[in-house]
C-alpha positions in Angstrom: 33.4 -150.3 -135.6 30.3 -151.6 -134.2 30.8 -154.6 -132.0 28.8 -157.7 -132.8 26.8 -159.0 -129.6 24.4 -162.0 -128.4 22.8 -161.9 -125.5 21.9 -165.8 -123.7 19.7 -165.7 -120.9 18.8 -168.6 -118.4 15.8 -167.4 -116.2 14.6 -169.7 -113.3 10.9 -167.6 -113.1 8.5 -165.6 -114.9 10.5 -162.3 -113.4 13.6 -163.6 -114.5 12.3 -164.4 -117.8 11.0 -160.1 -118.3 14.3 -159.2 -117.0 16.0 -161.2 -119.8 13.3 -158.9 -121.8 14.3 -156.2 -120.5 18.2 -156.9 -121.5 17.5 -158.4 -125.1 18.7 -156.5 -128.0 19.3 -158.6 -130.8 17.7 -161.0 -133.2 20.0 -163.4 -132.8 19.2 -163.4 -128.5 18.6 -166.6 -127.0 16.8 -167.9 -124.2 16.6 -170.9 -122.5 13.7 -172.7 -121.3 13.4 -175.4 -118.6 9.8 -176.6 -118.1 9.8 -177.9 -115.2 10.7 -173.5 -113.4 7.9 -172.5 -115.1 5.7 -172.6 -118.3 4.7 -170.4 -120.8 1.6 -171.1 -123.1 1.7 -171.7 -126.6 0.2 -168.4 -127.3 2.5 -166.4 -124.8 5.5 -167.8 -126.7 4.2 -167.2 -130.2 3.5 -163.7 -129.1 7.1 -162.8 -127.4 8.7 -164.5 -130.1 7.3 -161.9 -133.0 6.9 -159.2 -130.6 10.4 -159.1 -129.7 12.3 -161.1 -131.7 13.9 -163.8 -129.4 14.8 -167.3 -130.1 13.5 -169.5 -127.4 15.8 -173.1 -126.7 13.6 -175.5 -124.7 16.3 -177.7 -122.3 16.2 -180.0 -120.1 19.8 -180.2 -118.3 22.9 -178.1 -118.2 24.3 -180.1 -120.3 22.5 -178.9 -123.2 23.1 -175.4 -122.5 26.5 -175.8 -122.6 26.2 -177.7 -126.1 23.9 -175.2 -126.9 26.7 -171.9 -126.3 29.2 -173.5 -127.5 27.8 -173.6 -130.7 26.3 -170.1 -130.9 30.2 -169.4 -130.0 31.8 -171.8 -132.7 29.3 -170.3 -135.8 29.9 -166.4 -134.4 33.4 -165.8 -134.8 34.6 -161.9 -133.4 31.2 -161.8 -131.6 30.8 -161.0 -128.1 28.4 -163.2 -126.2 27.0 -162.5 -123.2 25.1 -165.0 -121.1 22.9 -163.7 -118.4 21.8 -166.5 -115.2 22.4 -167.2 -111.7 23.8 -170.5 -111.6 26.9 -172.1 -109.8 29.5 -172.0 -112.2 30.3 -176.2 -111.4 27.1 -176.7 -112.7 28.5 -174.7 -116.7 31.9 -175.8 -116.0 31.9 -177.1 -119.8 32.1 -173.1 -120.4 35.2 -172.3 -118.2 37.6 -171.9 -121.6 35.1 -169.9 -123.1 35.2 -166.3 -124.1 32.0 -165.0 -122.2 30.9 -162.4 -120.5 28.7 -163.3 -117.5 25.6 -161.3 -115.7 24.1 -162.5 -113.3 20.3 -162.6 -113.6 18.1 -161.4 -110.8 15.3 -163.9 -110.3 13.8 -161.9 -107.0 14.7 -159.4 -104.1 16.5 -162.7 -102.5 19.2 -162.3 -104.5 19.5 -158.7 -104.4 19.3 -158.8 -100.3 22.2 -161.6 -99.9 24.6 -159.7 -102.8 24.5 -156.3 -101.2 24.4 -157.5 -97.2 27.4 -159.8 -97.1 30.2 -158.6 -94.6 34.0 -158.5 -95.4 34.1 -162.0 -94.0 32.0 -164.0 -96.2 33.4 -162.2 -99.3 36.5 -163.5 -98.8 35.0 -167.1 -98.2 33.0 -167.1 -101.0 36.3 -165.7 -103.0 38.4 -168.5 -101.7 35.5 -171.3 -103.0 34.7 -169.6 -106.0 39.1 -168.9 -107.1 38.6 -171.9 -109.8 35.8 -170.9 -111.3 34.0 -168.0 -113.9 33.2 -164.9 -112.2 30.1 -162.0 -113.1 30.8 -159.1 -114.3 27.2 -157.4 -114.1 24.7 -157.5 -111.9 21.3 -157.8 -114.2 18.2 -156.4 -112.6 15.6 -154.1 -111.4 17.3 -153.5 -108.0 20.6 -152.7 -109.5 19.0 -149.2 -110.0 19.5 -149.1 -106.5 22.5 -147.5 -105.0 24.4 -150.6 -103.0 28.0 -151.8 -103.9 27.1 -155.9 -105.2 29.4 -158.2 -104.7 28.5 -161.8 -105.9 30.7 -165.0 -105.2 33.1 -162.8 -103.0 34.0 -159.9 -106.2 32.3 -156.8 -106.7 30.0 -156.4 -109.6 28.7 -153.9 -111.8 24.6 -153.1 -111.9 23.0 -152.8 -115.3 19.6 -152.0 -115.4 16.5 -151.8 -118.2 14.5 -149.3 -118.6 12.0 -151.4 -120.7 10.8 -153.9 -118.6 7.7 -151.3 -117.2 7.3 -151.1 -121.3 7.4 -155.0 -121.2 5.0 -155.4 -118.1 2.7 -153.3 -120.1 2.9 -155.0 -123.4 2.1 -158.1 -121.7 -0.8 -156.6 -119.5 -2.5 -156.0 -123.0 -1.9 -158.9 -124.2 -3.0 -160.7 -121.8 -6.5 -158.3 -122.1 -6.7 -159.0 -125.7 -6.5 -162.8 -125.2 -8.4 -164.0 -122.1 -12.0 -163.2 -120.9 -11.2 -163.6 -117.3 -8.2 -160.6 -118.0 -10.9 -158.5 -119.3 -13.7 -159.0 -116.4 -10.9 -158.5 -113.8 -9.4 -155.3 -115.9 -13.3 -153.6 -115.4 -13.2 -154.4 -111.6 -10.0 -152.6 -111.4 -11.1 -149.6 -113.6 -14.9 -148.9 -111.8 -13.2 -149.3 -108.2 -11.1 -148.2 -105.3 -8.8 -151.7 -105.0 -6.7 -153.2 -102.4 -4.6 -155.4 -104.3 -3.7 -158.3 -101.2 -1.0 -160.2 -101.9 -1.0 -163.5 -99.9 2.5 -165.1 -100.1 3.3 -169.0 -98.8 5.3 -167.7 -95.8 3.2 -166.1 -93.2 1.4 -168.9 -90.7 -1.7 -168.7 -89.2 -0.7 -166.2 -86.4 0.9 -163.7 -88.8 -1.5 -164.0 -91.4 -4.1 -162.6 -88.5 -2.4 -159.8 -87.4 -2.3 -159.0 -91.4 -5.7 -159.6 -91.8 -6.2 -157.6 -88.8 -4.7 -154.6 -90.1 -7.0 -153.9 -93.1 -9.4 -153.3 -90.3 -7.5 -150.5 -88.1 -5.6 -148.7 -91.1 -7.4 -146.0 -92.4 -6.5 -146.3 -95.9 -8.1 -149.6 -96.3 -11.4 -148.3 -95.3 -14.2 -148.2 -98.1 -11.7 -149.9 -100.5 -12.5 -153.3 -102.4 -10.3 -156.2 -101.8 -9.0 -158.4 -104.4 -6.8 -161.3 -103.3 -4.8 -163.3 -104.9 -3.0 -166.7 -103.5 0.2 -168.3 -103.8 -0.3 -170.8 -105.9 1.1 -173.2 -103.4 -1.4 -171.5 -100.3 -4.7 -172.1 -102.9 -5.0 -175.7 -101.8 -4.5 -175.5 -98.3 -7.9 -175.3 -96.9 -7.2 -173.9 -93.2 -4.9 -171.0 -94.4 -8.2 -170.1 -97.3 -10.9 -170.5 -94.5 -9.3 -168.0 -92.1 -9.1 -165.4 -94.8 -13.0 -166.1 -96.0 -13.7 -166.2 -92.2 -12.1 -162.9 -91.4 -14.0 -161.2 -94.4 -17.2 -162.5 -93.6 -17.0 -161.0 -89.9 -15.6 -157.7 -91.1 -17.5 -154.9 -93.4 -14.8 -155.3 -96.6 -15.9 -156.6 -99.6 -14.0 -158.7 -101.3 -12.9 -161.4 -104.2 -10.4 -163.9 -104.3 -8.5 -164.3 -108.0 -9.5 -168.2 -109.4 -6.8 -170.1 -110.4 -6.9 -169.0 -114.0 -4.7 -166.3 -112.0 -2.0 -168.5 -110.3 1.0 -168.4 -112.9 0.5 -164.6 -113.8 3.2 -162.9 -111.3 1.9 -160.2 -109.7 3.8 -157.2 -111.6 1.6 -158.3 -114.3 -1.4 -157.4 -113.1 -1.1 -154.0 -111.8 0.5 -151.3 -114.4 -0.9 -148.2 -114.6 -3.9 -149.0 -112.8 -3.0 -145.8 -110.5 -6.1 -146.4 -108.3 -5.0 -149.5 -107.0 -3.8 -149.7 -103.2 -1.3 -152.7 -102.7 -1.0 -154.5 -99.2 1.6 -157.3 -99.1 4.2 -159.0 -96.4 7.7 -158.9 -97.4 8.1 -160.8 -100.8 9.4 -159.3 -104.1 6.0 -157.8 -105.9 5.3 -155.2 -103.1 9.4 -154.3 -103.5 10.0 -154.7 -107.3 6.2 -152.7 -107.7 7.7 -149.8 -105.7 10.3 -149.2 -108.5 8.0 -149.7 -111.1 4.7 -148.3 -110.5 3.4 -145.1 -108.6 1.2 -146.6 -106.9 1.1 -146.3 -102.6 2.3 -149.4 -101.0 1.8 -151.1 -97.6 3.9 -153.9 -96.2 3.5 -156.1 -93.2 6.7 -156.8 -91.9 6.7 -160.0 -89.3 9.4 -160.4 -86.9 9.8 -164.1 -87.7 13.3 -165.8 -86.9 12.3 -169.7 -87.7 14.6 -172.9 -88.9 12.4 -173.0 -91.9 14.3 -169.7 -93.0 17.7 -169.7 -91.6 18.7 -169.4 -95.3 16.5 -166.6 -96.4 18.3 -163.5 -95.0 15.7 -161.0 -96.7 12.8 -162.3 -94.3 14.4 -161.9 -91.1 13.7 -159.1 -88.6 17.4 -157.7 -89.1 16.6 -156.9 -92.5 13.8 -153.9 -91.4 16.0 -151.3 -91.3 17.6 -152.3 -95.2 13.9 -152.0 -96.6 13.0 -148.8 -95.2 16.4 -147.0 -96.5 16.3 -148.8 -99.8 12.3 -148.7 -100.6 11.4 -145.1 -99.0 7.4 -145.1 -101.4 6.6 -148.3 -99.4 4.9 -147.6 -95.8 5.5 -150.1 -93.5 3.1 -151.3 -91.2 
């Protein structure tokens, strides 16, 4: 007998929200929305909705997504649901009698780094803290193709992985090409030339993002390559950190064009598939890692040796962490 399933997600980003993709299976899927993580245009949504099938809930506190399950629970009797996030449990605690099976939904290498790193000790203290509430059973991601034990909220989990999401990036790469002008001008640029895609994430300060910059001037690979750029979204308004990169172009023999904003809310993954000629340079940050996985594509990565206040609680960009990229992401060269 063939078990009846739905499938809830709760994504926090855009890369949460193609991993829910990824996982979705069913008509009768659900995911939740919260506008202010991150928007999706009118057409985007129209588009995913008949493409795939998925029923989209637009919330705008946990409160409702508790209303929300327990409903889909009370009108599907003998029906296993399975909701996919990465929240605190306190914060669904309206769930805790609830028959569900949890997976916890990657939203980024961050959460990856700090599920497969954590030592004996902290297991057991996160066990102790977490006793009273709902555990995961899966892990729900790209990187759970990878071969680390997971252990979230002190227990060991199980990885599940998609093999659609490349076929997802893809779908939405042309559909994005179909749509938008600016898609298609910057879908000829990448066709007629040799590109360095340059990621520019908000972490790196002035000092680090020289010695970056300065390495597209001494590694042979970059050399005769065009340079496309694009900014955090959060970096494009600071004027000091955008003048030192136009500076450093305009003294060096690289030519080069910074994405407009049009750009800022399409992640990264989005803009590369099977565009084989493209070179990606990136610090330590999730595209560069998640791409590796995804794409063939060679791959360069800065790696800082940073240890600051501002990320005492981001494990995956401190210097100790070196050695756990270059076992776990052997296509990426690191530079």
């Amino acid at each position: 007998m063939k078990i009846k399933r739905i499938n809830i997600f709760f994504p926090k980003n855009i890369y949460g929200l193609l991993i829910s993709l990824g996982f979705q299976n069913s008509k009768k899927d659900i995911i939740f929305l919260k506008n202010d993580l991150f928007c999706l245009d009118k057409l985007l949504l129209k588009y995913l909705v008949k493409k795939y099938n998925i029923n989209f809930i637009h919330i705008q506190n946990y409160k409702q997504i508790v209303n929300n399950v327990k409903k889909i629970i009370k009108y599907n009797v003998n029906t296993e649901i399975n909701f996919f996030h990465k929240e605190d449990f306190k914060e669904l605690s309206g769930l805790k009698n609830e028959k569900i099976i949890y997976s916890f939904l990657e939203n980024g290498i961050g959460n990856y780094y700090n599920s497969v790193n954590s030592n004996i000790i902290s297991r057991y203290l996160d066990l102790i803290r977490n006793i009273n509430c709902c555990n995961f059973k899966f892990y729900a991601g790209i990187y759970a193709q990878l071969n680390n034990n997971i252990f979230i909220n002190g227990q060991s989990v199980i990885p599940k992985v998609s093999f659609k999401i490349s076929k997802i990036i893809r779908d939405l790469f042309l559909f994005n090409l179909k749509q938008h002008d600016y898609f298609r001008v910057f879908n000829k640029i990448i066709v007629k030339q040799n590109i360095i895609f340059i990621n520019f994430p908000s972490h790196l300060n002035s000092k680090e993002l020289e010695i970056f910059l300065y390495k597209l001037n001494t590694e042979k690979i970059f050399k005769n390559k065009f340079c496309l750029i694009k900014l955090h979204p959060k970096e494009s308004k600071k004027i000091k950190y955008l003048n030192l990169i136009k500076n450093f172009f305009y003294n060096s023999n690289l030519k080069y064009l910074i994405l407009d904003k049009k750009f800022d809310n399409i992640p990264f993954e989005l803009l590369v598939p099977y565009s084989k000629n493209i070179i990606i340079y990136s610090p330590i940050s999730n595209f560069p890692l998640v791409s590796s996985l995804l794409f063939t594509n060679k791959i360069y990565v800065y790696l800082h040796a940073r240890v600051i206040k501002k990320f005492n609680n981001q494990n995956e960009l401190k210097k100790n962490s070196h050695l756990f990229y270059k076992k776990n992401f052997p296509k990426i060269k690191f530079i």
